[in-house]
C-alpha positions as CSV (number, residue, x, y, z in Angstrom):
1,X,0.0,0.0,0.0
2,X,2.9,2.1,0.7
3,X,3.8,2.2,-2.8
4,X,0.6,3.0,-4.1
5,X,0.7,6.2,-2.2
6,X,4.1,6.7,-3.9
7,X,2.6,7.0,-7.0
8,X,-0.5,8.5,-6.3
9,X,0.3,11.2,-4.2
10,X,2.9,12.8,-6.5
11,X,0.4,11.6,-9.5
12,X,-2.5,13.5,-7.7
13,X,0.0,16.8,-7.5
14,X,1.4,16.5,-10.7
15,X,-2.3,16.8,-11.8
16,X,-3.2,19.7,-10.2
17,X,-0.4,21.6,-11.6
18,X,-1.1,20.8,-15.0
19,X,-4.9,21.9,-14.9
20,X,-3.5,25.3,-12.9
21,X,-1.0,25.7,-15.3
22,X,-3.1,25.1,-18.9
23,X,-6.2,27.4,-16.5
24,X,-3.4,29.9,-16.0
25,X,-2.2,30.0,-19.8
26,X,-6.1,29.8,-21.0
27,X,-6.6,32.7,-18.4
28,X,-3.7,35.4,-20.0
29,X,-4.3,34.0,-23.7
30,X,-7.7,35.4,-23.2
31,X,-9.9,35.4,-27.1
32,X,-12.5,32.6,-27.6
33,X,-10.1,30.1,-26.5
34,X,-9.5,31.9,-23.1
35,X,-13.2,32.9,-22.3
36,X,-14.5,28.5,-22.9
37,X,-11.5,27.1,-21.8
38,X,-9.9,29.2,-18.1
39,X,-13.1,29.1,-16.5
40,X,-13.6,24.9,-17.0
41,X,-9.9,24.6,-16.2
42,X,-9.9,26.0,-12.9
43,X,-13.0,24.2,-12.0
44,X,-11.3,21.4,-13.0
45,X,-7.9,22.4,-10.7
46,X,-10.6,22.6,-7.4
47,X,-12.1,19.1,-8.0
48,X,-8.3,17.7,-8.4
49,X,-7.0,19.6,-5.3
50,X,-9.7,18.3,-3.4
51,X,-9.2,14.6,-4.8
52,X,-4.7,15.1,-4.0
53,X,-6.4,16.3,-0.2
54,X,-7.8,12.9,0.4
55,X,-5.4,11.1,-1.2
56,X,-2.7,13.0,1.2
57,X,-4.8,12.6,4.2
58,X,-5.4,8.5,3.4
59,X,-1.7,8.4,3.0
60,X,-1.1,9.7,6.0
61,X,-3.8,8.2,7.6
62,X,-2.3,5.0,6.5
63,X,1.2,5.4,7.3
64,X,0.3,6.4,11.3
65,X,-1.8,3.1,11.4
């Protein structure tokens, strides 16, 4: 189980920088592609952060078991 956690954990971060990033470059592109895209990309960056926070908190859940 400990290596699961070793993959998703930096899996589940690695996720949430990539939507902030791509929301971020959406956001300061701006035109048609900023106005669909920034808004569903950092909708999308809230719904991963929650997702790495209960990954982190089974993780460490687990590991003081």
């Amino acid at each position: 189980m400990d290596t699961l956690f070793a993959v998703l954990v930096p899996a589940a971060l690695l996720a949430v920088l990539s939507a902030l990033g791509f929301g971020l470059f959406a956001l300061f592109r701006g035109g048609d592609f900023g106005r669909s895209y920034s808004n569903r990309l950092m909708r999308l960056r809230v719904v991963l952060q929650f997702i790495a926070i209960i990954v982190l908190v089974a993780a460490f859940w687990w590991r003081t078991r």
